[in-house]
GUKEDO-972777 format. One record per residue (C-alpha): residue number from 1; residue in three letters; z negated, y negated, x negated. Coordinates in nm, 2 decimals, padded with zeros to 4 digits. Each point is the difference from the previous one (the first is absolute). Example, Ala and Ser with C-alpha at 12.3 -4.5 7.8 and 13.67 -1.06 7.14 Angstrom:
+-----+-----+--------+--------+--------+
!   i !  aa !      z !      y !      x !
+-----+-----+--------+--------+--------+
!   1 ! Ala ! -00.78 !  00.45 ! -01.23 !
!   2 ! Ser !  00.07 ! -00.34 ! -00.14 !
+-----+-----+--------+--------+--------+
***
This chain:
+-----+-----+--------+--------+--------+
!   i !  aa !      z !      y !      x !
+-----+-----+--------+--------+--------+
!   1 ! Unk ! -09.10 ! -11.49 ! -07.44 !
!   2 ! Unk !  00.11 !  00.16 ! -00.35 !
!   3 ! Unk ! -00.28 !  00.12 ! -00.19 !
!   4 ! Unk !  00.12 !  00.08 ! -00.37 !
!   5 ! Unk ! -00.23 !  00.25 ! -00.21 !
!   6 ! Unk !  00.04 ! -00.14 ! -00.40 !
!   7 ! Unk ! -00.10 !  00.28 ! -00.24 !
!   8 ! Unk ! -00.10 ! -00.31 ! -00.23 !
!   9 ! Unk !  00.01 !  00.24 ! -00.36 !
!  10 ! Unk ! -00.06 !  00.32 !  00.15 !
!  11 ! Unk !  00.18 !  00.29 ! -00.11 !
!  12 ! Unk ! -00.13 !  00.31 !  00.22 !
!  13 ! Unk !  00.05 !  00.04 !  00.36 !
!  14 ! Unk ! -00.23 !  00.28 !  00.17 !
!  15 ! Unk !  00.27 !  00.15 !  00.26 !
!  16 ! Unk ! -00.17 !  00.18 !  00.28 !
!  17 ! Unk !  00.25 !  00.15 !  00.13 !
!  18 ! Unk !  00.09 !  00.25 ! -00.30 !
!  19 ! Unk ! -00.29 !  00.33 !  00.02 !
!  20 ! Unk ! -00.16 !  00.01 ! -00.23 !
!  21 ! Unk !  00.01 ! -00.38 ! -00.01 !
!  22 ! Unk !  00.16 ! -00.14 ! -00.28 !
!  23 ! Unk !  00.10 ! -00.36 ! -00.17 !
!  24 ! Unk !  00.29 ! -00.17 !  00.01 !
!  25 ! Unk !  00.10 ! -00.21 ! -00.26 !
!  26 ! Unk !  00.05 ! -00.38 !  00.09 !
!  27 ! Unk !  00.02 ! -00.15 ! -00.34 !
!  28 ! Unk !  00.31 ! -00.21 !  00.06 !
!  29 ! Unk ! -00.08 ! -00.09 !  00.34 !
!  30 ! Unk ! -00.16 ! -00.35 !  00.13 !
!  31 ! Unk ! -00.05 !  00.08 !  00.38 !
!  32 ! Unk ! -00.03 !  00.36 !  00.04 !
!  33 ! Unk ! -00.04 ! -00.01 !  00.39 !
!  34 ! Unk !  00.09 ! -00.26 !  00.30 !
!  35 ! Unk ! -00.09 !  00.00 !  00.31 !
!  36 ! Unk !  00.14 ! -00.18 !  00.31 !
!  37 ! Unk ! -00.14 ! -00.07 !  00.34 !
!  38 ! Unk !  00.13 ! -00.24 !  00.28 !
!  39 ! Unk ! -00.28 ! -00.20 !  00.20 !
!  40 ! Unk ! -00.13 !  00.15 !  00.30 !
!  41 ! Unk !  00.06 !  00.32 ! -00.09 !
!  42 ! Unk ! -00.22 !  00.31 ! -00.07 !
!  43 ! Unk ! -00.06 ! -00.02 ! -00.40 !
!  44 ! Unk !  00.18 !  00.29 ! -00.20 !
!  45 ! Unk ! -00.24 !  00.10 ! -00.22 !
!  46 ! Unk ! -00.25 ! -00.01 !  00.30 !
!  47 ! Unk ! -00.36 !  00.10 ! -00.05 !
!  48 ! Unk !  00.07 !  00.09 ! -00.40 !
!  49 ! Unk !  00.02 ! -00.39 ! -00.01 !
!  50 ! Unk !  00.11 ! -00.13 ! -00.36 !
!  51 ! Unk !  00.20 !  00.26 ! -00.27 !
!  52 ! Unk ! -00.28 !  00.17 ! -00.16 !
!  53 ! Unk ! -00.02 ! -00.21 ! -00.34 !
!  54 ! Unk ! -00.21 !  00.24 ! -00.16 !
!  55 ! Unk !  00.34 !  00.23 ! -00.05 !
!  56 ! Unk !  00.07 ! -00.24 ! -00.26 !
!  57 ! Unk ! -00.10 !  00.06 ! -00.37 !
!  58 ! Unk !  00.16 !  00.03 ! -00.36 !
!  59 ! Unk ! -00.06 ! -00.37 ! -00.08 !
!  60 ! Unk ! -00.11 ! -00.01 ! -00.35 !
!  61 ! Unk ! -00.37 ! -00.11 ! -00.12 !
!  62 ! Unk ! -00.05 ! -00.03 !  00.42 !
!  63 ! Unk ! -00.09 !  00.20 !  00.28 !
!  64 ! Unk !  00.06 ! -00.11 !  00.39 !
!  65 ! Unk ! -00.28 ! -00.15 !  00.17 !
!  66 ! Unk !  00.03 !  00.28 !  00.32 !
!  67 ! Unk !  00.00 ! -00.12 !  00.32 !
!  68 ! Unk !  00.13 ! -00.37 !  00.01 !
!  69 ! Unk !  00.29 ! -00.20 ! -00.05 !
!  70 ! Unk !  00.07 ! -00.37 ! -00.11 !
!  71 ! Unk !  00.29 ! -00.23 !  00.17 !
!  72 ! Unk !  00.22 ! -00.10 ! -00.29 !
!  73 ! Unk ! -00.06 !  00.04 ! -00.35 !
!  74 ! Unk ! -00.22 ! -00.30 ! -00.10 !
!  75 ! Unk ! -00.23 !  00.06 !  00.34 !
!  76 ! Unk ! -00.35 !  00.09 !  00.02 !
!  77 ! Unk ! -00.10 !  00.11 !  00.34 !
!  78 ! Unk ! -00.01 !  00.37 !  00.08 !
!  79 ! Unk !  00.10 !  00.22 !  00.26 !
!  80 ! Unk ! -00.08 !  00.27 !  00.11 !
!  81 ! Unk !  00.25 !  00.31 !  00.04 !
!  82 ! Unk ! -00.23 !  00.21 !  00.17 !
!  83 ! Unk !  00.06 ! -00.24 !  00.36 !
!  84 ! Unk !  00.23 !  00.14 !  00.28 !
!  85 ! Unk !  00.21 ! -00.27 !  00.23 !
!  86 ! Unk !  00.13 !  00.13 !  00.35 !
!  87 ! Unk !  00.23 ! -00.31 !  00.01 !
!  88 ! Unk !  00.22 ! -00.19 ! -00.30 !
!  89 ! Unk ! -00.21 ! -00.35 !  00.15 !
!  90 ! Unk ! -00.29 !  00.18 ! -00.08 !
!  91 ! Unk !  00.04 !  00.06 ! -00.40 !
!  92 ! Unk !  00.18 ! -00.34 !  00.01 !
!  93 ! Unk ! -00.34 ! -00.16 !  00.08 !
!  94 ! Unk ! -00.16 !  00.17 ! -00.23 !
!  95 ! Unk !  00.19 ! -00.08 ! -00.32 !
!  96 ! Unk !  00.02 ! -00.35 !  00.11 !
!  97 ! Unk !  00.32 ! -00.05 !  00.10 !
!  98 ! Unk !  00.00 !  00.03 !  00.37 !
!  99 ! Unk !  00.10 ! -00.34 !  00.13 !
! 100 ! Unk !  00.29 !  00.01 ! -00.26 !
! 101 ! Unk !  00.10 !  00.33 !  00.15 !
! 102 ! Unk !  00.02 ! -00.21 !  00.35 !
! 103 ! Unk !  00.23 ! -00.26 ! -00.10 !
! 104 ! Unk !  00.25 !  00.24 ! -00.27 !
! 105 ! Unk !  00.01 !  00.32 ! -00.20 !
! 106 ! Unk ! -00.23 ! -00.02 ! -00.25 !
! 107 ! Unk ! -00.01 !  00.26 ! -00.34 !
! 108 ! Unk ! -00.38 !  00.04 ! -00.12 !
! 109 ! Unk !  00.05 !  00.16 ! -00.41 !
! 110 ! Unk ! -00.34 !  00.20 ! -00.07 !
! 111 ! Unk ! -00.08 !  00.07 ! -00.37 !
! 112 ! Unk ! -00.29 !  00.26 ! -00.12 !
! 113 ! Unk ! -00.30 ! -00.09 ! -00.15 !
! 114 ! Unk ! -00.04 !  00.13 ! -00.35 !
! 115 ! Unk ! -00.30 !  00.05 ! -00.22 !
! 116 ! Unk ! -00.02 ! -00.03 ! -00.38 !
! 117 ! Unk ! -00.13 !  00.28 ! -00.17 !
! 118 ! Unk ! -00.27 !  00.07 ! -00.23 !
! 119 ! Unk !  00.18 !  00.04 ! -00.37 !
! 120 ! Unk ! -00.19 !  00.17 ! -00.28 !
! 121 ! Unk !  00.13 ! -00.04 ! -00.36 !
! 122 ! Unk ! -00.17 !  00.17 ! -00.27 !
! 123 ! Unk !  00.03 ! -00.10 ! -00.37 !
! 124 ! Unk ! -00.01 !  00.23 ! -00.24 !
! 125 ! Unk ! -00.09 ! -00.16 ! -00.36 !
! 126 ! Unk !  00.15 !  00.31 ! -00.21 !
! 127 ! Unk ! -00.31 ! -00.05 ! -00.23 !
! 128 ! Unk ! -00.03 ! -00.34 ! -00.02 !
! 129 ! Unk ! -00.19 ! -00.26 !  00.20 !
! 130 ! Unk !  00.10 ! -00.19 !  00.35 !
! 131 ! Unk ! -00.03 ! -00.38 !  00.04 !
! 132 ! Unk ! -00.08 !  00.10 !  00.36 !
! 133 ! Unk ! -00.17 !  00.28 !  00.24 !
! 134 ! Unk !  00.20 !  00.30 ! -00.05 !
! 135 ! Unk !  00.08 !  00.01 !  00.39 !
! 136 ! Unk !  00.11 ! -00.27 !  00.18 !
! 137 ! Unk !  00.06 ! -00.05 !  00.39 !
! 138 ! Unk !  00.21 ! -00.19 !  00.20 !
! 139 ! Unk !  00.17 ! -00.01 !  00.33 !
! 140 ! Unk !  00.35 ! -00.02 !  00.00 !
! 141 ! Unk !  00.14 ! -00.35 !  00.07 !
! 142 ! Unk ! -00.28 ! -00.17 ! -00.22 !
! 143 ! Unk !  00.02 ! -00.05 ! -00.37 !
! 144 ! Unk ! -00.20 !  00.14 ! -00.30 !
! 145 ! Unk ! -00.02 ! -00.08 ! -00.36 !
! 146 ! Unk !  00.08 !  00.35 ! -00.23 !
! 147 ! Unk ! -00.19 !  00.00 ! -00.37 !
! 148 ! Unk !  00.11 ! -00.23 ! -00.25 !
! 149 ! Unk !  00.22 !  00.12 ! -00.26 !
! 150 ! Unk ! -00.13 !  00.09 ! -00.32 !
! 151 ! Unk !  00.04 !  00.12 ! -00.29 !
! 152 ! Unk ! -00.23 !  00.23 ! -00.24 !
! 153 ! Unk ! -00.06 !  00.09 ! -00.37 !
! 154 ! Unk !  00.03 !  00.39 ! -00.07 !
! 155 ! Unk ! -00.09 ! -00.03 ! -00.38 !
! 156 ! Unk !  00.13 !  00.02 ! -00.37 !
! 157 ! Unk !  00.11 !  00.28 ! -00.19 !
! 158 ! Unk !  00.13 !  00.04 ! -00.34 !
! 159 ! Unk !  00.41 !  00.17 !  00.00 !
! 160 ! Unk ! -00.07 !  00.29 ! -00.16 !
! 161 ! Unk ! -00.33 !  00.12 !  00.15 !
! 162 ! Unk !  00.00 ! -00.12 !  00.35 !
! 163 ! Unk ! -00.18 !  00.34 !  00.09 !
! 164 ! Unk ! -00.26 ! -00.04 ! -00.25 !
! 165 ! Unk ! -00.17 ! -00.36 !  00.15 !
! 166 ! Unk ! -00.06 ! -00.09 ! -00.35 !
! 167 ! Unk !  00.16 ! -00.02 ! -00.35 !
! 168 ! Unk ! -00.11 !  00.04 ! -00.38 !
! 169 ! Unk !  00.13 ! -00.32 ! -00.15 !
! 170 ! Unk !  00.12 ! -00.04 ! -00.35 !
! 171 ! Unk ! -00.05 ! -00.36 ! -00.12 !
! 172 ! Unk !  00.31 ! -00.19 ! -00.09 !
! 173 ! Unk !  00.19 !  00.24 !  00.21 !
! 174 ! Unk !  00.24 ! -00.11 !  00.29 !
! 175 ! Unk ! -00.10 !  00.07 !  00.32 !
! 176 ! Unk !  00.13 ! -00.01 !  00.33 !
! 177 ! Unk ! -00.23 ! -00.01 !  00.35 !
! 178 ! Unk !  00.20 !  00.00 !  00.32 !
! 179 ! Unk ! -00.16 ! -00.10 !  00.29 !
! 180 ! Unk !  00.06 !  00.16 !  00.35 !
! 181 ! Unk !  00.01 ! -00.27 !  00.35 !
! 182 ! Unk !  00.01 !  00.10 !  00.34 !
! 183 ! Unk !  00.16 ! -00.28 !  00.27 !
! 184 ! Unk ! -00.13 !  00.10 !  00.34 !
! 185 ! Unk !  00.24 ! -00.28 !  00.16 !
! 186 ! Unk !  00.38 ! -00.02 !  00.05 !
! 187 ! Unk !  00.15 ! -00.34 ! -00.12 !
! 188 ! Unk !  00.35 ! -00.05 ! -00.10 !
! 189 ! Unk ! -00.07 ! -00.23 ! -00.27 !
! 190 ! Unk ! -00.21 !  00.33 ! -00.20 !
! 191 ! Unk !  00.22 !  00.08 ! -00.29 !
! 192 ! Unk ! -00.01 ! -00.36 ! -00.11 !
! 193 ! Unk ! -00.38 ! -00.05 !  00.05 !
! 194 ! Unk ! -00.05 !  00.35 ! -00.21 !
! 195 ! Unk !  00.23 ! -00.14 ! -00.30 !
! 196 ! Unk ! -00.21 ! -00.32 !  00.01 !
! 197 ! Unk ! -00.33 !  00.18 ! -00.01 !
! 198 ! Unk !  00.11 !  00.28 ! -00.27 !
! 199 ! Unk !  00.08 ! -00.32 ! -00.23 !
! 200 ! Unk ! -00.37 ! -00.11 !  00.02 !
! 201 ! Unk ! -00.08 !  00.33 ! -00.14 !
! 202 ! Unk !  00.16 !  00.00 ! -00.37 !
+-----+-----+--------+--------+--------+
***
């Protein structure tokens, strides 16, 4: 019976054997241990039972659900890695795989169990107004719907006395008011939606 150990996303490794212990990286690798035992025989990783998945981490916007594994990717039943087996048969059974074991070799694939996190964003209106709370949650894996773009109206000011906020005018006179927008969105098509709305204002 091969057992194969999939990091599924993790990137960290906690390595045991290094003091102090330490973390080795496993970004690039899909089964980071395998294990092999022939029927009848004493288990090799005895009373320690399954790899320790709780080793595992780096996965981001998850953390390892400690203490269980899943058989294959898409599976939903746990086990436990905290279980000790004197004989192969005896984690054959319990992974469910016992009277394949009898007839063949069988390979059981265990995946970890991740859990989304809790992700905080924080909006920060620079002044202005928010068409939504300023923080919003979510847990990674699920969507959420940022503010809607917008745009705002700073004011008017005359050319030649923009620090004043106001102007003596002359009747008859020419005079010129230019008029400051702020776009608090990215869109490609801006420089031809500005020309259009500077033409409504002469």
């Amino acid at each position: 019976m091969t057992i194969n150990y999939h990091a599924d996303g993790a990137t960290k490794l906690l390595d045991w054997s290094t003091k102090p212990e330490s973390y080795k990286n496993i970004s690039d690798v899909d089964i980071f241990n395998s294990t092999t035992d022939i029927y009848g025989a004493a288990y090799s990783n005895g009373v320690a039972g399954l790899t320790d998945v709780g080793r595992l981490s780096g996965k981001q916007g998850y953390k390892v659900l400690d203490g269980y594994w899943k058989i294959n990717k898409a599976g939903e039943q746990k086990y436990s890695d905290n279980i000790g087996f004197k004989k192969t048969e005896n984690c054959a059974e319990y992974l469910g795989v016992l009277n394949e074991l009898k007839k063949n070799d069988v390979t059981v694939d265990l995946y970890p169990i991740w859990e989304p996190l809790l992700n905080t964003i924080t909006y920060d209106a620079n002044g202005g107004t928010l068409s939504t709370t300023k923080t919003q949650q979510f847990y990674t894996g699920t969507p959420y719907k940022t503010p809607e773009n917008s745009k705002s109206f700073s004011g008017t000011n005359t050319d030649d006395c923009e620090d004043l906020g106001y102007y003596n005018y002359t009747f008859g006179n020419e005079l010129t008011i230019s008029t400051k927008i702020r776009f608090n969105f990215s869109d490609d098509t801006l420089p031809q939606k500005l020309q259009e709305f500077l033409k409504h204002l002469h």
